[in-house]
Backbone bond lengths (Angstrom), bond angles and torsions (degrees), N, CA, C in turn:
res aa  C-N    CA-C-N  psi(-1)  N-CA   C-N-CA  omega(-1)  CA-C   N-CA-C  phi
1 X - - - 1.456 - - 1.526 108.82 -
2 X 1.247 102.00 161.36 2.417 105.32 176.31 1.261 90.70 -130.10
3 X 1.693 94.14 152.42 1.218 117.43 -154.76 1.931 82.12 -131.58
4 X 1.386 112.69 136.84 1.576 95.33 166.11 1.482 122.66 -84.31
5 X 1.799 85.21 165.96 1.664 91.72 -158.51 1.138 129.84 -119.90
6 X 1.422 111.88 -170.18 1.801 95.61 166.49 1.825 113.01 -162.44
7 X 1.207 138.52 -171.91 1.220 120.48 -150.06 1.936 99.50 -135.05
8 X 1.380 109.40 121.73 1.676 105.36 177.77 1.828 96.60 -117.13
9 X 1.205 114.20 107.00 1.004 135.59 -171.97 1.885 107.54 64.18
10 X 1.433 116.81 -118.69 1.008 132.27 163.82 1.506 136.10 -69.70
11 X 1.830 112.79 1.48 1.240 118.83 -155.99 1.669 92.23 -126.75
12 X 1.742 131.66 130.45 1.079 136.52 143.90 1.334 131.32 -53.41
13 X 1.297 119.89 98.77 1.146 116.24 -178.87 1.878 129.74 -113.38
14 X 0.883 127.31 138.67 1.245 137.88 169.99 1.957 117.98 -10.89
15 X 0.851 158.06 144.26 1.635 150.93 123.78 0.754 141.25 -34.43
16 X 1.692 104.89 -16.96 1.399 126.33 -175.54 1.797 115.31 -142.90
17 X 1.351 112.96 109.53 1.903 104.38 -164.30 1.311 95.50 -103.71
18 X 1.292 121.26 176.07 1.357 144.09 177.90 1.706 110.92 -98.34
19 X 1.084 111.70 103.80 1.832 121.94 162.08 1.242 117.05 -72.39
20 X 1.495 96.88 130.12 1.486 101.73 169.33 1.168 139.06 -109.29
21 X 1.523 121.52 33.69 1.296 120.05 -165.59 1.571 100.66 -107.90
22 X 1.091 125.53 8.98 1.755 111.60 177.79 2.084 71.57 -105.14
23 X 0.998 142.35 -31.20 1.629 112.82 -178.52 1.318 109.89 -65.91
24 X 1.651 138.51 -10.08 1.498 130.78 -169.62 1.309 95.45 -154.56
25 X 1.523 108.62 54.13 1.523 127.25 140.28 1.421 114.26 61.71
26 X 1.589 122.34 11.85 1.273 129.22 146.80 1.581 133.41 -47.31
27 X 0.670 125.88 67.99 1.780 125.96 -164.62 1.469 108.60 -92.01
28 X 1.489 106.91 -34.35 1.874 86.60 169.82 2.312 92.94 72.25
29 X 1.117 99.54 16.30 1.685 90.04 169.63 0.953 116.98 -158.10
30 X 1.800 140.28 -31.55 1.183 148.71 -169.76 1.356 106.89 -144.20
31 X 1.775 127.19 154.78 1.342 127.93 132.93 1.435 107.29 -59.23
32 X 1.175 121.28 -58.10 1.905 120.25 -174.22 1.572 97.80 -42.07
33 X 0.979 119.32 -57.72 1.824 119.63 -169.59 1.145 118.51 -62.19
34 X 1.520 115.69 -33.97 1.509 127.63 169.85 1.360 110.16 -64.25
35 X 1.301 149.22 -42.43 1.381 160.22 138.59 1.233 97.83 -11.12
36 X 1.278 96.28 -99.51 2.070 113.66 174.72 1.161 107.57 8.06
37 X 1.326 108.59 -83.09 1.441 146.85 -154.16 2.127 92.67 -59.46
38 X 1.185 78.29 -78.12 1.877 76.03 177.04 1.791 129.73 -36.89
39 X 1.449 85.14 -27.60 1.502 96.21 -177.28 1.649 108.50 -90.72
40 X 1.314 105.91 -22.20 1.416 101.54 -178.86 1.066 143.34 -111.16
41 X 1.917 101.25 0.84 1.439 110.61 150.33 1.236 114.35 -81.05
42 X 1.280 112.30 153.63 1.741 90.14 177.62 1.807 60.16 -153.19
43 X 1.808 102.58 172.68 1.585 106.10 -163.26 1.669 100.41 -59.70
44 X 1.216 92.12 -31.83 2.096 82.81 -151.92 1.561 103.54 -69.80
45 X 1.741 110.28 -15.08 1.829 107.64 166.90 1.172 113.12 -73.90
46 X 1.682 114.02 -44.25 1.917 112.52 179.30 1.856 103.07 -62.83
47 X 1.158 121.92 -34.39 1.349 104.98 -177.10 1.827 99.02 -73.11
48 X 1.046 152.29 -98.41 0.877 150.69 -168.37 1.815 123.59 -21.99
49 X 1.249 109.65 -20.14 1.394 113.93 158.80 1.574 122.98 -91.78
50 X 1.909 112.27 -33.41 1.744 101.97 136.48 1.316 139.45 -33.49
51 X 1.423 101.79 -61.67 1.452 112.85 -177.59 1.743 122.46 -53.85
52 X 1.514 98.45 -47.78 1.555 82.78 166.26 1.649 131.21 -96.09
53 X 1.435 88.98 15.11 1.688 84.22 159.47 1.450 108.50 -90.76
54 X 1.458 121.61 -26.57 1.535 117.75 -173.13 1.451 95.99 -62.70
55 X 1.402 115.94 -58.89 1.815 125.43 -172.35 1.813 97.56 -42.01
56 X 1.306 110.51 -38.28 1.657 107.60 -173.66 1.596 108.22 -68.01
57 X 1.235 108.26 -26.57 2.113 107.85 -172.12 1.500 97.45 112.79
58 X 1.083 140.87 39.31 1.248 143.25 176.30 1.539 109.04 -142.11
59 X 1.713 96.81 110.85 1.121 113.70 -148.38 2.353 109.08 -131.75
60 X 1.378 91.84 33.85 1.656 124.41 -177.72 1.573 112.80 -118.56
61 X 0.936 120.70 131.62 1.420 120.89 177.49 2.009 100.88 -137.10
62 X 1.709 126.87 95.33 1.415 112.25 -174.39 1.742 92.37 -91.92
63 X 1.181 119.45 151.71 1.427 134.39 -162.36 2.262 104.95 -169.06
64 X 1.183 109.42 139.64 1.127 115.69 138.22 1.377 118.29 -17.40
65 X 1.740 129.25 168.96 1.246 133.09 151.29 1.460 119.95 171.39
66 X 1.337 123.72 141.99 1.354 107.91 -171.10 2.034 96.17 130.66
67 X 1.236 125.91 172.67 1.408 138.98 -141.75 2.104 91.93 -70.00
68 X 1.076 108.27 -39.80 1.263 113.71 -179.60 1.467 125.05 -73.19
69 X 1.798 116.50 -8.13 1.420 122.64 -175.65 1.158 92.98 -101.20
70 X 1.368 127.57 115.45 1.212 139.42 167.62 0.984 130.87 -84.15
71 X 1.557 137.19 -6.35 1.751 146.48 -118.60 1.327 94.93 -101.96
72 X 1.093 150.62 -53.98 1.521 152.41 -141.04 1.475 111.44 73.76
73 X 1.561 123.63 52.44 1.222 119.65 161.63 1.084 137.37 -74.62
74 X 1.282 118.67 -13.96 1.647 123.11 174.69 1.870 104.86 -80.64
75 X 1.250 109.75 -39.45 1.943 92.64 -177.69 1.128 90.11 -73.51
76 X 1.499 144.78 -32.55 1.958 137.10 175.60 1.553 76.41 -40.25
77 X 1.373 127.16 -111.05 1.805 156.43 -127.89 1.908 77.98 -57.71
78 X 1.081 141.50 -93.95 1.685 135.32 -156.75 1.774 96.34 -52.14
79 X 1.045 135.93 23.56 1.391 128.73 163.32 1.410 105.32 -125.60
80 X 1.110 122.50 -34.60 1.525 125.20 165.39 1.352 130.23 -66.27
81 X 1.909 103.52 -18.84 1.653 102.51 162.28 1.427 107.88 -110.98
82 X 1.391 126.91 4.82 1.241 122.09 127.06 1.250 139.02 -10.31
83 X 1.378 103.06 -86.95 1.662 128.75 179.76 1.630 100.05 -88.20
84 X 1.076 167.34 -25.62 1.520 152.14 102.87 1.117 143.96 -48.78
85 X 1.444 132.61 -1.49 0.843 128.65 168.72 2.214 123.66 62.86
86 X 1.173 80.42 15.12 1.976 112.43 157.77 1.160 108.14 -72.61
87 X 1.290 98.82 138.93 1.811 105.38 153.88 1.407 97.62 -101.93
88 X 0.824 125.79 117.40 2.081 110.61 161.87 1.426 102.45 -90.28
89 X 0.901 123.36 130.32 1.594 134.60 171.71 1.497 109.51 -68.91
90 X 1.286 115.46 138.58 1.495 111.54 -178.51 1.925 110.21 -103.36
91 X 1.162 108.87 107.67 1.415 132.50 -176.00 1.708 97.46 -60.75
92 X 1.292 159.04 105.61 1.558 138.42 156.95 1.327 122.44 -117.74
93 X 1.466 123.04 141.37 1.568 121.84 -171.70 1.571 85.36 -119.23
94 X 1.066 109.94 107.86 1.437 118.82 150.98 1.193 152.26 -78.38
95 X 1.477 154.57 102.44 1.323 138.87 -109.36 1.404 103.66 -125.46
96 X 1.351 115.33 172.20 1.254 118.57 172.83 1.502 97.18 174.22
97 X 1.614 110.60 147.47 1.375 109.02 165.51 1.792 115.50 -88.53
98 X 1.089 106.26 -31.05 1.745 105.45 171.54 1.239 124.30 -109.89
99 X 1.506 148.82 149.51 1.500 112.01 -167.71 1.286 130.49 -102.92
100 X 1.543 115.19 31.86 1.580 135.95 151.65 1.550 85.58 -59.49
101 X 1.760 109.53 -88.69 1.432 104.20 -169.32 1.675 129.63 -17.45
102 X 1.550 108.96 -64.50 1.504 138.95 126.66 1.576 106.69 22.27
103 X 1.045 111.20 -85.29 1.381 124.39 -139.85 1.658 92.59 -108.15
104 X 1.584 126.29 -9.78 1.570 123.69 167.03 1.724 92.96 -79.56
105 X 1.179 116.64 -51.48 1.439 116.19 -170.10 2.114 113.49 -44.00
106 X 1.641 85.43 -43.88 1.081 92.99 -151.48 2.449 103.58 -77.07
107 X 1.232 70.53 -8.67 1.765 89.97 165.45 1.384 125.98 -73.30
108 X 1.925 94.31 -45.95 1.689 122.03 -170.11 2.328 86.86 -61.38
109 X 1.581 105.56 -46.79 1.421 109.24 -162.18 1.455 109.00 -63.44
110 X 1.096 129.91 -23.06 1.483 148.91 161.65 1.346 103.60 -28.35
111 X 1.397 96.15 -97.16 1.650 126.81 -172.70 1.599 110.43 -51.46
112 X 1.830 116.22 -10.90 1.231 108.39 168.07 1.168 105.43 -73.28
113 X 1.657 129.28 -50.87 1.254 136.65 -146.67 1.020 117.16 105.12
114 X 1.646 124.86 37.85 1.014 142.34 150.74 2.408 110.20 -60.06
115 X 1.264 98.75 123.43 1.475 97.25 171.39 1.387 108.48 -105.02
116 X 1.260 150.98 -26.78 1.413 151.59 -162.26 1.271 113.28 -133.26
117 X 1.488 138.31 85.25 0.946 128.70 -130.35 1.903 90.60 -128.42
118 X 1.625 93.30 127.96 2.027 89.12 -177.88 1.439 98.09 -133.62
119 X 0.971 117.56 141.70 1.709 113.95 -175.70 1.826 94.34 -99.40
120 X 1.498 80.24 136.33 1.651 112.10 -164.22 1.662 104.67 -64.94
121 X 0.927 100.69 146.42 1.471 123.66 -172.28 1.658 114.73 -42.30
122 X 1.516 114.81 -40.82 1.284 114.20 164.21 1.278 124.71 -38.80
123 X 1.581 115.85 -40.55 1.135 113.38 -177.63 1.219 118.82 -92.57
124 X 1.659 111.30 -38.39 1.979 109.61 165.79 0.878 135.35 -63.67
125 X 1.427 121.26 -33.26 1.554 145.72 168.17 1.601 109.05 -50.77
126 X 1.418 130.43 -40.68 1.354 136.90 -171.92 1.517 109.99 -109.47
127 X 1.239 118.88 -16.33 1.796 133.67 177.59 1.749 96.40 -98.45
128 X 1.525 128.33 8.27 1.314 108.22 -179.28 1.425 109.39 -101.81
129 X 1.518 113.19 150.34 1.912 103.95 173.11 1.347 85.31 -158.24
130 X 1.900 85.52 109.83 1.202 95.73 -170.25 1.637 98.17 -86.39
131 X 1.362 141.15 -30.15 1.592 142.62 174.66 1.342 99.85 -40.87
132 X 1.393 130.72 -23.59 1.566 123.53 -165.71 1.826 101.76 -110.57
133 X 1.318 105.68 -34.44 1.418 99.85 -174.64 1.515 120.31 114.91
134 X 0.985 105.01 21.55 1.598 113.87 -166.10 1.572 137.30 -148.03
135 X 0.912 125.77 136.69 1.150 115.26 171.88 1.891 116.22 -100.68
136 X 1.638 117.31 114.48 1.164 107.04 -157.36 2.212 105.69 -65.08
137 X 1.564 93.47 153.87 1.578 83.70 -171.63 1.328 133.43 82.29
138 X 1.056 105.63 -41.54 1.872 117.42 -173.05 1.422 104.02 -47.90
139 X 0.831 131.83 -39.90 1.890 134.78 -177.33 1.753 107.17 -59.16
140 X 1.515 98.61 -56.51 1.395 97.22 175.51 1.415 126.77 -62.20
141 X 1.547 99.51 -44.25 2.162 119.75 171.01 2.006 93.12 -38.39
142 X 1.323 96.39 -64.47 1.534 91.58 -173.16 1.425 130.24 -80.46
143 X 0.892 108.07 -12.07 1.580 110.76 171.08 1.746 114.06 -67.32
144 X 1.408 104.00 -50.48 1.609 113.05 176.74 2.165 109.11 -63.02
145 X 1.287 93.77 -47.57 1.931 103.18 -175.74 1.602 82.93 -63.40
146 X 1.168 156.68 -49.12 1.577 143.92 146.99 1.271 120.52 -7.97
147 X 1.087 98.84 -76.52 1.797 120.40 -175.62 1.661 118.00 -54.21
148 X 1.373 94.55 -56.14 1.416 100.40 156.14 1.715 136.90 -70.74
149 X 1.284 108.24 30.29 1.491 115.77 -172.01 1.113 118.06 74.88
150 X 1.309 144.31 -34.36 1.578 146.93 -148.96 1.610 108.19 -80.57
151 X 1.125 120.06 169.99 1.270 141.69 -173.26 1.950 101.75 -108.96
152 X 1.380 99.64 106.46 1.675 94.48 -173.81 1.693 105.15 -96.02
153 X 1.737 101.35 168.12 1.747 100.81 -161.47 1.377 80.58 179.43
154 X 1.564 100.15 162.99 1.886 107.24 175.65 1.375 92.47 -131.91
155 X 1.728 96.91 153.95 1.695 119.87 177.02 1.369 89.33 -108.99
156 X 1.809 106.09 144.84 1.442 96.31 175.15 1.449 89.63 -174.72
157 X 1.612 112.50 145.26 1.677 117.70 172.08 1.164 101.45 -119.76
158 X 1.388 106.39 71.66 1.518 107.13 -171.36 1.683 82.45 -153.26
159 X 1.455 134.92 123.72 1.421 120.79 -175.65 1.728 97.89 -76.94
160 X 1.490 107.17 -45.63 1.613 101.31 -157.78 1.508 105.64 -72.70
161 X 1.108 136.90 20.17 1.496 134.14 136.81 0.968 119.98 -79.02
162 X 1.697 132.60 30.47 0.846 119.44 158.80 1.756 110.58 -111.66
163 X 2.127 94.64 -32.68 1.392 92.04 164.42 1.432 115.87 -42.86
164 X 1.309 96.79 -67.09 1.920 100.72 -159.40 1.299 120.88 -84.79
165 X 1.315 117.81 26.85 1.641 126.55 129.46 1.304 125.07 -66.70
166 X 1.342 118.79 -67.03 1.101 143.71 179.65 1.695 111.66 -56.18
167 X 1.775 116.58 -18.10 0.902 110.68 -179.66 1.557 101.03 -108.82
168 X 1.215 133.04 -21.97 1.134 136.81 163.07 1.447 125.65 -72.83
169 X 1.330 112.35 1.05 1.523 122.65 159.38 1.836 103.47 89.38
170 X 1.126 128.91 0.70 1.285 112.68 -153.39 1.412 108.00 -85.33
171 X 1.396 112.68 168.65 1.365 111.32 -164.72 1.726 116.98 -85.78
172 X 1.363 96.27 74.86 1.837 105.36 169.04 1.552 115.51 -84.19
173 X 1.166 125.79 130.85 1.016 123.47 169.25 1.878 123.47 -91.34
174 X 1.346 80.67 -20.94 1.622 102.43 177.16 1.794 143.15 -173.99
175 X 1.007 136.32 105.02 0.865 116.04 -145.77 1.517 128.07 -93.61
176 X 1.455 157.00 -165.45 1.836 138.32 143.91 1.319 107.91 -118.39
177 X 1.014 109.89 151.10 1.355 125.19 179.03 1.092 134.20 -124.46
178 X 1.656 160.64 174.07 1.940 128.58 146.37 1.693 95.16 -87.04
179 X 1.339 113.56 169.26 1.183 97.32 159.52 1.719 88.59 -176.43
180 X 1.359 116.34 148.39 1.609 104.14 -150.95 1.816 102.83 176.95
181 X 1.002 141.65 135.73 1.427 153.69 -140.47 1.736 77.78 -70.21
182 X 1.153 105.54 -67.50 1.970 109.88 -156.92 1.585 96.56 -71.38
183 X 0.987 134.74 12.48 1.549 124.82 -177.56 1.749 130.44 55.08
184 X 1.588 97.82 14.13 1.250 120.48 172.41 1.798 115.47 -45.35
185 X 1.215 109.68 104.07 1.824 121.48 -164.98 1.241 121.93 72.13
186 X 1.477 109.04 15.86 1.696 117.65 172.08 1.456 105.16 -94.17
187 X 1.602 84.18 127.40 1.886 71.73 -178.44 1.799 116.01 -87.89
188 X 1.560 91.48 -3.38 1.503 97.57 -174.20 1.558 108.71 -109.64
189 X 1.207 132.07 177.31 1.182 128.98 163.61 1.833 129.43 -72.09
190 X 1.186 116.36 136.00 1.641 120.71 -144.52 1.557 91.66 -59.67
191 X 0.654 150.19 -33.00 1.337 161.71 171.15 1.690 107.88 -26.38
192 X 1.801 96.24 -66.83 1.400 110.56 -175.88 1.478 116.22 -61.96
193 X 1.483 88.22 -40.97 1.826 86.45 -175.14 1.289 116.04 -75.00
194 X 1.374 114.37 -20.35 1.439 113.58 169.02 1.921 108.92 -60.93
195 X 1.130 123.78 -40.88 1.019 126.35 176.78 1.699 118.11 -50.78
196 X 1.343 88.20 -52.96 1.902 92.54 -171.37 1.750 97.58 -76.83
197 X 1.082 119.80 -5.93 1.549 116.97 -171.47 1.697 84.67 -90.84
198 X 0.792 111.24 -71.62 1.507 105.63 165.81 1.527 137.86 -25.56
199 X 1.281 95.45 -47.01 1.804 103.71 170.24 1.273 147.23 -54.98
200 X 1.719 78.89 -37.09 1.893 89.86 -177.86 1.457 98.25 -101.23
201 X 1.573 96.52 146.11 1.610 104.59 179.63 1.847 124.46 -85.05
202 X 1.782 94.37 8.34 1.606 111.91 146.71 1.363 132.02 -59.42
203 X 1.562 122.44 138.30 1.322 114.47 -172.50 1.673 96.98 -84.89
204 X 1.381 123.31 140.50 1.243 136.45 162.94 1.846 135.28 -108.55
205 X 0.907 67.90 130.15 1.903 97.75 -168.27 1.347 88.06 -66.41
206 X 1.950 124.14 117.27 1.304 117.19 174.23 2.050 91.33 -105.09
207 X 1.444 98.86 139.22 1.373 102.55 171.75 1.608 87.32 -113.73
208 X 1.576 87.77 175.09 1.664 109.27 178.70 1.271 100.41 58.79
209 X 0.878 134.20 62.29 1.958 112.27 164.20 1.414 110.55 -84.13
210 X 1.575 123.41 -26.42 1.084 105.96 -172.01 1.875 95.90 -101.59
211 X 0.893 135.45 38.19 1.162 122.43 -163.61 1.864 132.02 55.17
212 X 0.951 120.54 6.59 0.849 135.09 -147.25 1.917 119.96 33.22
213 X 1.600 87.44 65.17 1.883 106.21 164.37 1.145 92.88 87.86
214 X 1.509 142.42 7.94 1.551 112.03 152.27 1.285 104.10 -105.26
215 X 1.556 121.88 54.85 1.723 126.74 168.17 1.192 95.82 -149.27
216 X 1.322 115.88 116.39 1.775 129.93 136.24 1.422 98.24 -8.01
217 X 1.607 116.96 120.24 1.439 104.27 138.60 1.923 141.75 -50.35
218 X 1.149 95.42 -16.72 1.360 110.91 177.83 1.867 110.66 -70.43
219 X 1.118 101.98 -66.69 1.565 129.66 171.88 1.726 98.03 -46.93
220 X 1.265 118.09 -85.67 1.445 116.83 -168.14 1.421 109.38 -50.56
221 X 1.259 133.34 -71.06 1.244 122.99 169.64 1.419 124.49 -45.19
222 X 1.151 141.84 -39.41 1.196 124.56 145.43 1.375 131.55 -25.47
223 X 1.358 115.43 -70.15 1.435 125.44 170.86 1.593 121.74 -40.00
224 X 1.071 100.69 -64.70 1.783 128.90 162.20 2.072 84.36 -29.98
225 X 1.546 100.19 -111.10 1.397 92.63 -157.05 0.929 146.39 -51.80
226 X 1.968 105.36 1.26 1.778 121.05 -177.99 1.054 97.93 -84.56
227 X 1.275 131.56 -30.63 1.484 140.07 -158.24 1.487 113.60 -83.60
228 X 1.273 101.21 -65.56 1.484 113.65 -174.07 1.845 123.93 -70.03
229 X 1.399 114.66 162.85 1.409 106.56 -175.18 1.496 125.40 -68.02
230 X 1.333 140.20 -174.77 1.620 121.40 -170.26 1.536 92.86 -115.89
231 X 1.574 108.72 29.53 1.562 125.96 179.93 1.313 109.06 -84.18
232 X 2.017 105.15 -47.46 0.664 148.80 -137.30 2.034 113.41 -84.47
233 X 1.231 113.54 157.06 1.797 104.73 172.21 1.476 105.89 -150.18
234 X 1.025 102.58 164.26 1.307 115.05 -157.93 2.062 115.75 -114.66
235 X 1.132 121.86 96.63 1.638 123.11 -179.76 1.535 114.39 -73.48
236 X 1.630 117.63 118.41 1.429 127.50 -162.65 1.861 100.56 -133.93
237 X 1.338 91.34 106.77 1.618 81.51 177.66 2.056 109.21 -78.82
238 X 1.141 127.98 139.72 1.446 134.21 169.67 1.502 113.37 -118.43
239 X 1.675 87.57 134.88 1.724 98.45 176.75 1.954 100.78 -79.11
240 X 1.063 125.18 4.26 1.454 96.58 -156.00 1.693 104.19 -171.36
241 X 1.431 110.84 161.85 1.768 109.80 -179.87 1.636 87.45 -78.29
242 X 1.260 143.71 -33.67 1.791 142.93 -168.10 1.719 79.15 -58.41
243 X 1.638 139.05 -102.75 0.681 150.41 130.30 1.221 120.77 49.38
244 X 1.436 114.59 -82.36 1.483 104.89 146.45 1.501 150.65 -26.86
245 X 1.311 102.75 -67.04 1.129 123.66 160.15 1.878 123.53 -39.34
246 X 1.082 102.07 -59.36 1.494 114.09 175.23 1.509 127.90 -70.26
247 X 1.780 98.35 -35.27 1.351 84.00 178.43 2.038 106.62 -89.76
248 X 1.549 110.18 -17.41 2.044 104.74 169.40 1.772 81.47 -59.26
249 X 0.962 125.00 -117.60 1.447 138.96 -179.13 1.197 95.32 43.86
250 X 1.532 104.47 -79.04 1.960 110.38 -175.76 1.023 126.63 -36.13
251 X 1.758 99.97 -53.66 1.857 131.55 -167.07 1.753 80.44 -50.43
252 X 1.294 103.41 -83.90 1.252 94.74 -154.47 1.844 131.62 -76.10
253 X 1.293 110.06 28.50 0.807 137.17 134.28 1.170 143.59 -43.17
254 X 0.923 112.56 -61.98 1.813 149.45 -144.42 1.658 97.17 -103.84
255 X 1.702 113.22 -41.17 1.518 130.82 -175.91 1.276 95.64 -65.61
256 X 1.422 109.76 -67.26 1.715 127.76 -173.00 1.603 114.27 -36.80
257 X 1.328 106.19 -44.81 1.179 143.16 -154.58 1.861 131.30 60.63
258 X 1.360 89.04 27.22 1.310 108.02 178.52 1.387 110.72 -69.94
259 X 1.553 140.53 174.16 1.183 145.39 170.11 1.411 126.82 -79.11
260 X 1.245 122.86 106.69 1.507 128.81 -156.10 1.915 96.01 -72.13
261 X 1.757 103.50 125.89 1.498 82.01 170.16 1.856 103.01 -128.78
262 X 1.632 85.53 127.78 1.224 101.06 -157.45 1.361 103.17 -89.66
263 X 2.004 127.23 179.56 1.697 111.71 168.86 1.799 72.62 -98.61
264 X 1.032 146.60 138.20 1.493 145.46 127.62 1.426 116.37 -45.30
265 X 1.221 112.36 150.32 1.516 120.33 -179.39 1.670 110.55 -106.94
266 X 1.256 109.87 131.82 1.750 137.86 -170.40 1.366 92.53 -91.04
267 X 1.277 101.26 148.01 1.835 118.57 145.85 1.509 101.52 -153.10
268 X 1.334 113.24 165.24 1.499 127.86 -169.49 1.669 100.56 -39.28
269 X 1.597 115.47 -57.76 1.641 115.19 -169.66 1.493 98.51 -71.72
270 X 1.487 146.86 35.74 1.130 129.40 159.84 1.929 112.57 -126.75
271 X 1.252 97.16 -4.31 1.212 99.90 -178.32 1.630 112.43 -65.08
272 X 1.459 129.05 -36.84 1.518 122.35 165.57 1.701 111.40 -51.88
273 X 1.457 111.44 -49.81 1.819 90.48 172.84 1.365 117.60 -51.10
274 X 1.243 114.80 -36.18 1.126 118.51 -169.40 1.175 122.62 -100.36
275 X 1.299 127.03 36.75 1.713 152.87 131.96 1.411 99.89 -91.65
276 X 1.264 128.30 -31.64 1.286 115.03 -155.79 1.810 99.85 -84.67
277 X 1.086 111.14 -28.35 1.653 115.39 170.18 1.261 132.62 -58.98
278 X 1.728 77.79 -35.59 1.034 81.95 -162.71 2.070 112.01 -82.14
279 X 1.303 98.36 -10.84 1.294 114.67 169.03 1.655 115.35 -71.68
């Protein structure tokens, strides 16, 4: 199936990418859930929730990367275009607190098979000054993710790194952001960030849309694609091929602007609305 798309530098990409932090116990809600989560991906669940997003037309995978990501995601992604015949592009934010560290990581993300390579927010988020205009390092981060083939871009929960990139000329190809109805990891009000997501004529990577699970898929994705540019794509972590399915379904729905038809979920206190509709 195709999913519509859009372009981060030289590479076509999907509207809709694959998150990976419910596969390596990121939950963004609990230690108990973070456990869970660790225990219950195990590869042959993360491949099978790849796989049917590739089978869906979603062809992005954003992830960690660099000496500290240990996971085995590249034999996951070359076994998934295996058996589909996908490329999924490998999305990586590579971290570092100084940008020696920085710039080994961003080598280590290479040799994974990292193609689009943005150094993770830890490091832009705390290397940014925006009073001066700059992001410290960033020239060098991108000059080498150059050199090494990759497609360079910054992760950052910080909106005005996106101004003062974009105003400092440097070579982003794209940037991530959170961005999400309740303002969950916005440090500004949704309003604003909609603005600066708007501003730059970079395509932006929205993370968090659903909050990570305190947003309706219905609600967050909505918001997400009314809001944002048609430049623009959207990062959705999924527990599951059910999951999958339902929440592309929506996406592209929602893109189309056709009417998403969903199964809704019942419990005992909903069954009177649902006589009443049915009347």
């Amino acid at each position: 199936m195709t999913f519509p798309t859009t372009h981060i530098g030289h590479l076509e990409l999907s509207r809709m990418l694959i998150g990976t932090n419910p596969f390596y116990g990121y939950s963004h809600f609990s230690r108990a859930k973070d456990t869970w989560l660790k225990r219950y991906f195990t590869p042959q669940r993360i491949y099978e929730v790849i796989e049917a997003c590739a089978r869906q037309g979603l062809n992005g995978v954003l992830s960690g990367a660099g000496t500290h990501f240990k996971t085995g995601l590249q034999p996951i992604l070359e076994e998934v275009e295996r058996t589909t015949g996908v490329h999924v592009v490998w999305i990586g934010t590579p971290a570092g607190r100084a940008l020696e560290e920085l710039l080994e990581e961003i080598r280590a993300a290479a040799d994974q098979g990292v193609q689009i390579c943005m150094p993770h927010q830890m490091y832009s988020d705390n290397m940014l000054v925006p009073n001066q205009g700059r992001l410290i390092g960033y020239e060098q981060a991108a000059q080498l993710i150059r050199d090494l083939g990759m497609v360079p871009g910054v992760s950052t929960h910080r909106p005005e790194a996106i101004t003062t990139c974009d105003q400092a000329g440097y070579d982003v190809a794209a940037y991530i952001q959170p961005y999400n109805p309740i303002g969950f990891l916005c440090p500004l009000e949704t309003d604003w960030v909609r603005r600066i997501i708007s501003g730059t004529n970079k395509p932006v990577i929205v993370i968090k849309p659903l909050a990570a699970g305190r947003v309706l898929p219905p609600t967050g994705l909505n918001f997400c694609y009314s809001t944002i540019k048609p430049i623009d794509t959207v990062c959705v972590g999924m527990f599951s091929v059910e999951e999958v399915e339902e929440d592309v379904n929506l996406a592209r729905s929602i893109i189309s602007g056709a009417e998403a038809r969903l199964q809704r979920t019942f419990s005992s206190g909903k069954q009177v609305h649902a006589g009443h509709e049915k009347a």
